[in-house]
Backbone as XML, in Angstrom:
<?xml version="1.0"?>
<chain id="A" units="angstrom">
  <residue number="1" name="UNK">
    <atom name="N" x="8.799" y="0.052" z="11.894"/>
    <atom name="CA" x="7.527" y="0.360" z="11.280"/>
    <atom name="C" x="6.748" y="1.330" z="12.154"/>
  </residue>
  <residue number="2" name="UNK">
    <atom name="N" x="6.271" y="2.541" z="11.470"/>
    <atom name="CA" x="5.260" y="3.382" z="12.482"/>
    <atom name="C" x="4.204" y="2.526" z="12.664"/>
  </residue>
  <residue number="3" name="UNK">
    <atom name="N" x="4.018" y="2.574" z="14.176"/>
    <atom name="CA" x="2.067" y="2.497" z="14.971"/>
    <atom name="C" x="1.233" y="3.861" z="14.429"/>
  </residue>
  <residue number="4" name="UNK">
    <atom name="N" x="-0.314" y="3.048" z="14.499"/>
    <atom name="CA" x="-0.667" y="3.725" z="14.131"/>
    <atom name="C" x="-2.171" y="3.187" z="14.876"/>
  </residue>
  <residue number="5" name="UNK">
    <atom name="N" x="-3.253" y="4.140" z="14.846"/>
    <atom name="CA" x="-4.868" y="3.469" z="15.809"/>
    <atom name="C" x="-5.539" y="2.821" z="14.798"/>
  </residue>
  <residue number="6" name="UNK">
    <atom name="N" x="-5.114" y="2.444" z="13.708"/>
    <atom name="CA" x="-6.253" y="2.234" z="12.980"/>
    <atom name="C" x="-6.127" y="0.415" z="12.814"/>
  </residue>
  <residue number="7" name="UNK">
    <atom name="N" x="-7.767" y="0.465" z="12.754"/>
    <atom name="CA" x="-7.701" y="-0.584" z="13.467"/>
    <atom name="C" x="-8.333" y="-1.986" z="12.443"/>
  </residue>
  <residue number="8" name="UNK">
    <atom name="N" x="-8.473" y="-1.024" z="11.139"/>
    <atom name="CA" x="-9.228" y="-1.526" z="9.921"/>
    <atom name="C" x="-8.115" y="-1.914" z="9.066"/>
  </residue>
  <residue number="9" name="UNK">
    <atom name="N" x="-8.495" y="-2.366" z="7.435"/>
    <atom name="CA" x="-7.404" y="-2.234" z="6.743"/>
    <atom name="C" x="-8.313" y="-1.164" z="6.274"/>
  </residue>
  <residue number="10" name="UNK">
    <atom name="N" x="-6.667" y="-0.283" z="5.267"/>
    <atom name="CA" x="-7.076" y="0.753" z="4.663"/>
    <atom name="C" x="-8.039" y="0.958" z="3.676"/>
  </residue>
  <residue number="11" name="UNK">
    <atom name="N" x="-7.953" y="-0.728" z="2.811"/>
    <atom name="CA" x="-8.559" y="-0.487" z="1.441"/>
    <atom name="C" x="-9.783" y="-1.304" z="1.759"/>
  </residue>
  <residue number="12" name="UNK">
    <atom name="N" x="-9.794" y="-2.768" z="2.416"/>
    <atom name="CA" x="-11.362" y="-3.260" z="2.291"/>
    <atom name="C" x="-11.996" y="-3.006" z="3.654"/>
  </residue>
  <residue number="13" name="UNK">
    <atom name="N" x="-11.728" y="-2.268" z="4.706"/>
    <atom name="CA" x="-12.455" y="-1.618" z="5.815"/>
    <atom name="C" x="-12.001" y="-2.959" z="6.749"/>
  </residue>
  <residue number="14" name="UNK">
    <atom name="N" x="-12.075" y="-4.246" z="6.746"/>
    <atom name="CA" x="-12.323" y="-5.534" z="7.685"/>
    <atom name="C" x="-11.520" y="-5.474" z="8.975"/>
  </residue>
  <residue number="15" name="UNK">
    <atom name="N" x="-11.986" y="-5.859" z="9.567"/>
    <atom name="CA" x="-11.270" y="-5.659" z="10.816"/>
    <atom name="C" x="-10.612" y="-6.891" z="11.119"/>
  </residue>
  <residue number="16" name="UNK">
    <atom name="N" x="-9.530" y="-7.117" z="10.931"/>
    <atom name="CA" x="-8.409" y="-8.255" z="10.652"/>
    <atom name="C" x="-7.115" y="-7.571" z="11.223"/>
  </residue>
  <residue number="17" name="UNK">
    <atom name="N" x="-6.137" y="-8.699" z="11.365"/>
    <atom name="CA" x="-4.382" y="-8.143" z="11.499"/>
    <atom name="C" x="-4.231" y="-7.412" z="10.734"/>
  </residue>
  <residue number="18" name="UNK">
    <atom name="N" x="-3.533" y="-6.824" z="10.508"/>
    <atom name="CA" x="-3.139" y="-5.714" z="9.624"/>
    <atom name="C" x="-1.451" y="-5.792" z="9.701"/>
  </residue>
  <residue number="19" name="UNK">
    <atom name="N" x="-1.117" y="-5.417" z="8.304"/>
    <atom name="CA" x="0.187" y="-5.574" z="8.033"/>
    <atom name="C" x="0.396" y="-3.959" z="7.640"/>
  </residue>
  <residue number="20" name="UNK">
    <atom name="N" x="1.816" y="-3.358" z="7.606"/>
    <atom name="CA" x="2.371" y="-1.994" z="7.082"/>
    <atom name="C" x="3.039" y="-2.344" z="5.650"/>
  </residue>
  <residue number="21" name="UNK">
    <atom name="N" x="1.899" y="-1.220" z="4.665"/>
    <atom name="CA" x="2.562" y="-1.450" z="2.981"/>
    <atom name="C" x="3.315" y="0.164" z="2.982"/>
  </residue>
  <residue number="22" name="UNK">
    <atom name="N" x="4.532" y="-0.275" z="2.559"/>
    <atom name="CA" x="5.452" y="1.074" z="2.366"/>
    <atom name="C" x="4.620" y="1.611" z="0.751"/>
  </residue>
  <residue number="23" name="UNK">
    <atom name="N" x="4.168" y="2.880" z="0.697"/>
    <atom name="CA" x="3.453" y="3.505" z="-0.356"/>
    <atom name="C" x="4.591" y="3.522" z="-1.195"/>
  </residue>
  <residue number="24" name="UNK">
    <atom name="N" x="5.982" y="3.385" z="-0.868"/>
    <atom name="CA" x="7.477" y="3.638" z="-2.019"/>
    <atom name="C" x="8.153" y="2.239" z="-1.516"/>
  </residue>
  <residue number="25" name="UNK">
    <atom name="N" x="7.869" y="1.221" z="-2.155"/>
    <atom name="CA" x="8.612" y="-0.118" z="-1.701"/>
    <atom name="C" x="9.913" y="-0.154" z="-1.170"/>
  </residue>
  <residue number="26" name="UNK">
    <atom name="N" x="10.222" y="-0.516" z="0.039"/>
    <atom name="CA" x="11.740" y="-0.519" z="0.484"/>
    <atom name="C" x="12.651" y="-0.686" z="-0.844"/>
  </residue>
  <residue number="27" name="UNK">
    <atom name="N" x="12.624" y="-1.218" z="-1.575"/>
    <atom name="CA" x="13.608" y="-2.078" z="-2.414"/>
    <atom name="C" x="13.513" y="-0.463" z="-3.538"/>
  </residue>
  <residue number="28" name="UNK">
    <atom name="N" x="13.414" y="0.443" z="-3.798"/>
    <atom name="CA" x="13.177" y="1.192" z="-4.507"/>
    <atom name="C" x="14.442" y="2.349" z="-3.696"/>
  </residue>
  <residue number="29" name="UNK">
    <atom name="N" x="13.811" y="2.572" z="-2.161"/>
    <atom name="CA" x="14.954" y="3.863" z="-1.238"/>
    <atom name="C" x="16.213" y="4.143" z="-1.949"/>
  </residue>
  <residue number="30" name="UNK">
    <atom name="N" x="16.607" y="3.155" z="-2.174"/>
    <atom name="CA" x="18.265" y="3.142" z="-2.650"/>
    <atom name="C" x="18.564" y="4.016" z="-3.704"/>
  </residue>
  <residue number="31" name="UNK">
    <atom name="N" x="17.396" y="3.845" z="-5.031"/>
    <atom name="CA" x="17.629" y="4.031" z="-6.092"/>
    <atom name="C" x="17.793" y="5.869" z="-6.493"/>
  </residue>
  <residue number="32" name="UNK">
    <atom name="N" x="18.524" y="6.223" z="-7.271"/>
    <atom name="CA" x="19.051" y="7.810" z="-6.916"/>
    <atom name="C" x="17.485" y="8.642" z="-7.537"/>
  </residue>
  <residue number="33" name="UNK">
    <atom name="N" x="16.948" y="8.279" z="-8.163"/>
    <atom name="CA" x="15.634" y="8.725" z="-8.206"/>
    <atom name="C" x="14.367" y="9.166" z="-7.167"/>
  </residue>
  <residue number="34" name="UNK">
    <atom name="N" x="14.604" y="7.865" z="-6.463"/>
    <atom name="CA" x="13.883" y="8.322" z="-5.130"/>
    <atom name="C" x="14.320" y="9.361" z="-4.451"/>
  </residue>
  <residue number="35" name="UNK">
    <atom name="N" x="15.840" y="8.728" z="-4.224"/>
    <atom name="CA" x="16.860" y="9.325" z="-3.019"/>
    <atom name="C" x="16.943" y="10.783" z="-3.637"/>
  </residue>
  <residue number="36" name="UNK">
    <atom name="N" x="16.562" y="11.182" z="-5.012"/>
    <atom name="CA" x="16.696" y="12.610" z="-4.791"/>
    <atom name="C" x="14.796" y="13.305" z="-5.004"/>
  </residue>
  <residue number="37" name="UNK">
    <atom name="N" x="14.549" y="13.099" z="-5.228"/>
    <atom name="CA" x="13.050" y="13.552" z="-5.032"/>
    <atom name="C" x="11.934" y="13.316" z="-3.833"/>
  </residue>
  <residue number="38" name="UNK">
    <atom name="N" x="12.326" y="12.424" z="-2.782"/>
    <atom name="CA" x="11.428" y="11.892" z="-1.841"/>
    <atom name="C" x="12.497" y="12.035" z="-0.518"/>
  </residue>
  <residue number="39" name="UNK">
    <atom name="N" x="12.055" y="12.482" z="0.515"/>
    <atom name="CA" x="13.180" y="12.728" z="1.591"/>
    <atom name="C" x="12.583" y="11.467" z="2.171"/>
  </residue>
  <residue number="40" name="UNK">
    <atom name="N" x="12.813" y="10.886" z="3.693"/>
    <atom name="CA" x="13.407" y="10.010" z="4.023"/>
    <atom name="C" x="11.572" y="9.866" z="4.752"/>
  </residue>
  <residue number="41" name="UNK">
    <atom name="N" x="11.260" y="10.367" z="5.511"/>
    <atom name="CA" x="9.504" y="10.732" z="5.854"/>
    <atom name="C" x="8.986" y="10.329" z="4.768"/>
  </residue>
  <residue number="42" name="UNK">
    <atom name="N" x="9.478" y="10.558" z="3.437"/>
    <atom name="CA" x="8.078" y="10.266" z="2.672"/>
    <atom name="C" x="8.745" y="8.836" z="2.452"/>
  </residue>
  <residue number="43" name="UNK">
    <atom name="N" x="9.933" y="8.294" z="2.016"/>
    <atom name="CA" x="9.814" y="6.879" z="2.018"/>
    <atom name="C" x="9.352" y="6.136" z="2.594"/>
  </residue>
  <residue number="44" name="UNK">
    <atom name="N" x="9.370" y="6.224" z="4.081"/>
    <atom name="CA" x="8.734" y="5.220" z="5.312"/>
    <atom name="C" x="7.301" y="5.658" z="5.225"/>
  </residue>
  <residue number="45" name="UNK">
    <atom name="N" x="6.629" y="6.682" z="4.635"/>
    <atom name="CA" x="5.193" y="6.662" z="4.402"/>
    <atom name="C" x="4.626" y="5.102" z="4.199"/>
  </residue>
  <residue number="46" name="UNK">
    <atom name="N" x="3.832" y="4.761" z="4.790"/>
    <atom name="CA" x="2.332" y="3.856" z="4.279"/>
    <atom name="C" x="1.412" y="3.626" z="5.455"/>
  </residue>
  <residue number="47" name="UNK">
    <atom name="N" x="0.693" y="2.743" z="5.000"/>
    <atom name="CA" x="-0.728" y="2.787" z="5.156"/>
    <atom name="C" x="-0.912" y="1.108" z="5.898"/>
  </residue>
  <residue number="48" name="UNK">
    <atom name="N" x="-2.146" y="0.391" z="6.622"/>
    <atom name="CA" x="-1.794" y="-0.530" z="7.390"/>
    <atom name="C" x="-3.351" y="-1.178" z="6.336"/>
  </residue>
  <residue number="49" name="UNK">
    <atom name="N" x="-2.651" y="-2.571" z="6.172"/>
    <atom name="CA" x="-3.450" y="-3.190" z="5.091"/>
    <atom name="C" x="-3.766" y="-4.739" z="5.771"/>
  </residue>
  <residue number="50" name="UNK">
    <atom name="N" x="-4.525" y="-5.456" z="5.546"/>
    <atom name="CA" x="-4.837" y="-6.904" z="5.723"/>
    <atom name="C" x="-4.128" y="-7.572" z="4.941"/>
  </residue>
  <residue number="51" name="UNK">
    <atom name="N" x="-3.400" y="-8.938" z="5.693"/>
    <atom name="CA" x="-2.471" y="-9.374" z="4.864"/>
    <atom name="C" x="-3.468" y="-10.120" z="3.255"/>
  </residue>
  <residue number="52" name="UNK">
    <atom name="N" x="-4.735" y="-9.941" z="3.181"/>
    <atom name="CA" x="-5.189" y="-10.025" z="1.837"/>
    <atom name="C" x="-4.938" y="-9.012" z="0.650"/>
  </residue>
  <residue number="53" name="UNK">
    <atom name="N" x="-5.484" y="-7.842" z="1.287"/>
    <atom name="CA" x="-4.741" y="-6.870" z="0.547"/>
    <atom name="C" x="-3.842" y="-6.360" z="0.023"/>
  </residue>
  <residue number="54" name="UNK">
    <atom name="N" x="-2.978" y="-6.750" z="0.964"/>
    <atom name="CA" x="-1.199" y="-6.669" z="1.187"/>
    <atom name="C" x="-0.769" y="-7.430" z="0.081"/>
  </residue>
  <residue number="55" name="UNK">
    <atom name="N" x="-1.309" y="-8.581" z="-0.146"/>
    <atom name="CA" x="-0.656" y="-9.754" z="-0.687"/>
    <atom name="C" x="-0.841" y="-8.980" z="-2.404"/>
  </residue>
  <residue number="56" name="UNK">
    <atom name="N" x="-2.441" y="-9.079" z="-2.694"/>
    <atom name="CA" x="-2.749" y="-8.535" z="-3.555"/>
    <atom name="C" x="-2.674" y="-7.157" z="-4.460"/>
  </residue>
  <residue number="57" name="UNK">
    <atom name="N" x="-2.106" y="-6.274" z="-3.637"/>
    <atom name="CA" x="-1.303" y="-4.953" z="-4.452"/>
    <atom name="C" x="0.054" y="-5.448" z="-4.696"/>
  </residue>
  <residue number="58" name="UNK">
    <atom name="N" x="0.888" y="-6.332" z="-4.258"/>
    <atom name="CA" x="1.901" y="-6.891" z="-4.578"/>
    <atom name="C" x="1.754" y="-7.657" z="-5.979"/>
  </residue>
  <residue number="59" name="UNK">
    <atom name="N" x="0.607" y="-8.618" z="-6.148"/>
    <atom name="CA" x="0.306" y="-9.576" z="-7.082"/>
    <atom name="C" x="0.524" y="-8.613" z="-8.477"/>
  </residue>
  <residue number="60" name="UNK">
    <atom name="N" x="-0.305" y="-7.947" z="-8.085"/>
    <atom name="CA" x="-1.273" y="-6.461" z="-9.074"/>
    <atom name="C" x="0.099" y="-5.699" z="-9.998"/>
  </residue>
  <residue number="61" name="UNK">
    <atom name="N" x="1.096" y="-5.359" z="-9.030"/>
    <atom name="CA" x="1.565" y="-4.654" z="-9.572"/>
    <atom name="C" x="3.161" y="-4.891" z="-8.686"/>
  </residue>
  <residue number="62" name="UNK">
    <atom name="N" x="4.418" y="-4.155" z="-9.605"/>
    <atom name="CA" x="5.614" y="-4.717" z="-9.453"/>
    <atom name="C" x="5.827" y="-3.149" z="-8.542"/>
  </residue>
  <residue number="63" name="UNK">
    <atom name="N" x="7.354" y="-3.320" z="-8.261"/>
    <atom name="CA" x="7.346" y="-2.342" z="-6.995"/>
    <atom name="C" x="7.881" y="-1.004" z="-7.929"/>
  </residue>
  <residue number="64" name="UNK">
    <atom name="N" x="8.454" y="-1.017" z="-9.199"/>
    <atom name="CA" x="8.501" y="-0.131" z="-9.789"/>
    <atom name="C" x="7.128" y="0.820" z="-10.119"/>
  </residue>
  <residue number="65" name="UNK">
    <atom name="N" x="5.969" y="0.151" z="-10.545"/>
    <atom name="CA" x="4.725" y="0.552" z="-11.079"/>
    <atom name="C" x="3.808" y="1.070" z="-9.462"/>
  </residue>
  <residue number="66" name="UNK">
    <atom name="N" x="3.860" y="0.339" z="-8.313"/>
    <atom name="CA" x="4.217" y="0.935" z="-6.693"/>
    <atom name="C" x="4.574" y="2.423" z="-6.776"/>
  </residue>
  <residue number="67" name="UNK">
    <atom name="N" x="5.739" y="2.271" z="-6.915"/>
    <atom name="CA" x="6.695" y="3.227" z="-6.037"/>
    <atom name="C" x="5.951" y="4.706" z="-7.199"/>
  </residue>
  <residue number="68" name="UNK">
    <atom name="N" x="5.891" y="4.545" z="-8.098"/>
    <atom name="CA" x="6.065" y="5.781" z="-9.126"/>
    <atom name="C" x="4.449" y="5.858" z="-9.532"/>
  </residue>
  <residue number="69" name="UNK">
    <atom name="N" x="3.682" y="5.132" z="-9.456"/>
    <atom name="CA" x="2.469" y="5.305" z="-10.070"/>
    <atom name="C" x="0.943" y="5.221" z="-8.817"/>
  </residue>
  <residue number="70" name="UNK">
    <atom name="N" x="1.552" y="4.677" z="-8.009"/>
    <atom name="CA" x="0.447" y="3.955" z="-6.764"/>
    <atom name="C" x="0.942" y="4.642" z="-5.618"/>
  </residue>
  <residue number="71" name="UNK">
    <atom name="N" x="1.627" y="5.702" z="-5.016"/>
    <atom name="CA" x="2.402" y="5.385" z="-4.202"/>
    <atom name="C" x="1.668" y="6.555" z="-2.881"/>
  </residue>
  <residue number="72" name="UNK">
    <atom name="N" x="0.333" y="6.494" z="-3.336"/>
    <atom name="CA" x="-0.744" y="6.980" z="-2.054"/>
    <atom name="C" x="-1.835" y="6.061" z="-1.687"/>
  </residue>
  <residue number="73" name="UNK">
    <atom name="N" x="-2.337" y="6.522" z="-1.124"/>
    <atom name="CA" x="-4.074" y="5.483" z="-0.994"/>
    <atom name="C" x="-4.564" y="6.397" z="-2.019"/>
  </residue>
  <residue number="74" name="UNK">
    <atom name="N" x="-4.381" y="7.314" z="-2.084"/>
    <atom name="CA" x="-5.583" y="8.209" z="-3.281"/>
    <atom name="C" x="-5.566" y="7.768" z="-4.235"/>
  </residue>
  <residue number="75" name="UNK">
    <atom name="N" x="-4.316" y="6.955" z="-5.193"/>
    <atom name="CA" x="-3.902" y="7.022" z="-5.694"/>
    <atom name="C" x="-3.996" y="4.852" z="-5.842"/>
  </residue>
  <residue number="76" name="UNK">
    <atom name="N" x="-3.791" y="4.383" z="-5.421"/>
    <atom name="CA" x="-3.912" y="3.122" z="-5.152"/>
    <atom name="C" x="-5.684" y="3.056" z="-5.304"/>
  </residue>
  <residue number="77" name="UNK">
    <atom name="N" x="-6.678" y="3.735" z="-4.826"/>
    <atom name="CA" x="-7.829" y="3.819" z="-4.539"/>
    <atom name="C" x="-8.122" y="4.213" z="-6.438"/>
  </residue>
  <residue number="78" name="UNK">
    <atom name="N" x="-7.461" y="4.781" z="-7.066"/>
    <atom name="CA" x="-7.489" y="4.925" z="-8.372"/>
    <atom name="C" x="-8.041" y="3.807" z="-9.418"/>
  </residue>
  <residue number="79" name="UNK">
    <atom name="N" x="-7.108" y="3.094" z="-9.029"/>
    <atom name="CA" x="-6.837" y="1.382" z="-9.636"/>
    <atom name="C" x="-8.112" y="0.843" z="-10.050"/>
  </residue>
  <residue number="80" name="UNK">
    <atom name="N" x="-8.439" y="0.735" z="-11.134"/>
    <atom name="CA" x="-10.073" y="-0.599" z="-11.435"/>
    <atom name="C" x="-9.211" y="-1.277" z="-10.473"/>
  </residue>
  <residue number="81" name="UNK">
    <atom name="N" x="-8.262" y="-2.146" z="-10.535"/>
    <atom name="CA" x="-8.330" y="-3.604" z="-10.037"/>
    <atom name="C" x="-8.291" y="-3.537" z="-8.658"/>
  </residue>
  <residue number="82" name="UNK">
    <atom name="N" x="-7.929" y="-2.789" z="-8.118"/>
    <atom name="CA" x="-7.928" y="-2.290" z="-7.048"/>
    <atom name="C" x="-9.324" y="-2.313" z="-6.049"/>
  </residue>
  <residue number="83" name="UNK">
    <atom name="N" x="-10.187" y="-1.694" z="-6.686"/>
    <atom name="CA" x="-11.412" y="-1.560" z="-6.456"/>
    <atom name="C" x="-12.386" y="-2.834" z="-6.818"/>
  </residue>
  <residue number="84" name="UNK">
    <atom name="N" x="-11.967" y="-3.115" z="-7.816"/>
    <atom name="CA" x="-12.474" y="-4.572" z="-7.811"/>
    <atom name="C" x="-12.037" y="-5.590" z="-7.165"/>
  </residue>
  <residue number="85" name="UNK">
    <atom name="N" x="-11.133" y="-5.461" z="-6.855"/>
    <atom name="CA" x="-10.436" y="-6.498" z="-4.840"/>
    <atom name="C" x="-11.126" y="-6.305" z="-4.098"/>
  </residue>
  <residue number="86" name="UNK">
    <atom name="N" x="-11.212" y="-4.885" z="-3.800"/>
    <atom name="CA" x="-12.217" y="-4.081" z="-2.388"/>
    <atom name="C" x="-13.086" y="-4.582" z="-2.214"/>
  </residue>
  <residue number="87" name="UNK">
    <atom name="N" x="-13.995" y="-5.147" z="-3.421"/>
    <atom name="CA" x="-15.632" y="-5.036" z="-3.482"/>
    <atom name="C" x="-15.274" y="-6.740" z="-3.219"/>
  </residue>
  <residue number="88" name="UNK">
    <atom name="N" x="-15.069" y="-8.012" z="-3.523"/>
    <atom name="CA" x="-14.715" y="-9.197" z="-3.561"/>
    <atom name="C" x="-13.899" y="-9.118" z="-1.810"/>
  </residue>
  <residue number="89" name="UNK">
    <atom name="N" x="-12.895" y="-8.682" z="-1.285"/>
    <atom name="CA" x="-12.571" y="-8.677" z="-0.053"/>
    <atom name="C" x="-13.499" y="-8.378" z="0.999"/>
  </residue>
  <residue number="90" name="UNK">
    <atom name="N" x="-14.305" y="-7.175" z="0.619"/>
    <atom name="CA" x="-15.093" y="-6.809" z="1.588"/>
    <atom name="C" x="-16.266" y="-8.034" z="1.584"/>
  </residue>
  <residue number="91" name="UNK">
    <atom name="N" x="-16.450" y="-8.651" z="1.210"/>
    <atom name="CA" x="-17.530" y="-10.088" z="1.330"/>
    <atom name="C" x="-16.632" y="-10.983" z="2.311"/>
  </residue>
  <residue number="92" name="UNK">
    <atom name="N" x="-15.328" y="-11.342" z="2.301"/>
    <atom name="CA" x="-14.914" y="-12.021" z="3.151"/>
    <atom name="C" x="-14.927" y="-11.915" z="4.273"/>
  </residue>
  <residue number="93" name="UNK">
    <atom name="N" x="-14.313" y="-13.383" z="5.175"/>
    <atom name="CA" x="-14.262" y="-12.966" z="6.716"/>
    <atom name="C" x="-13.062" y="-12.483" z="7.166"/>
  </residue>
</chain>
């Protein structure tokens, strides 16, 4: 997994552990779709999330709808539900 300084999660700011969400779900690399449109840098792309968050883009959405539709923060940051986590997470401790 890349290090990285950041020391927040990406999506509700909190300053908690932080876990690494692959923006293209491991379980996807294999598939000849990826493997021919995404080189190997952009698979291991993501972003460092609180395991609340983490948990919850998983809940949200399957790794197909991930990999092909979500598969930035810009883009994840898109999401109503998404944003409506943010706003409900960011109240927590």
């Amino acid at each position: 997994m890349p290090t990285t300084a950041v020391q927040h999660c990406m999506l509700c700011q909190r300053q908690v552990e932080l876990t690494f969400h692959h923006l293209i779900p491991k379980k996807m690399h294999r598939r000849a779709f990826f493997e021919k449109h995404y080189d190997k840098a952009q698979l291991q792309a993501g972003i460092m999330l609180c395991k609340l968050c983490h948990k919850t883009i998983h809940r949200f959405y399957d790794e197909m709808t991930l990999a092909k539709e979500y598969n930035s923060l810009a883009l994840l940051l898109t999401s109503e539900k998404v944003q409506q986590h943010i706003e409900w997470a960011k109240k927590q401790r």
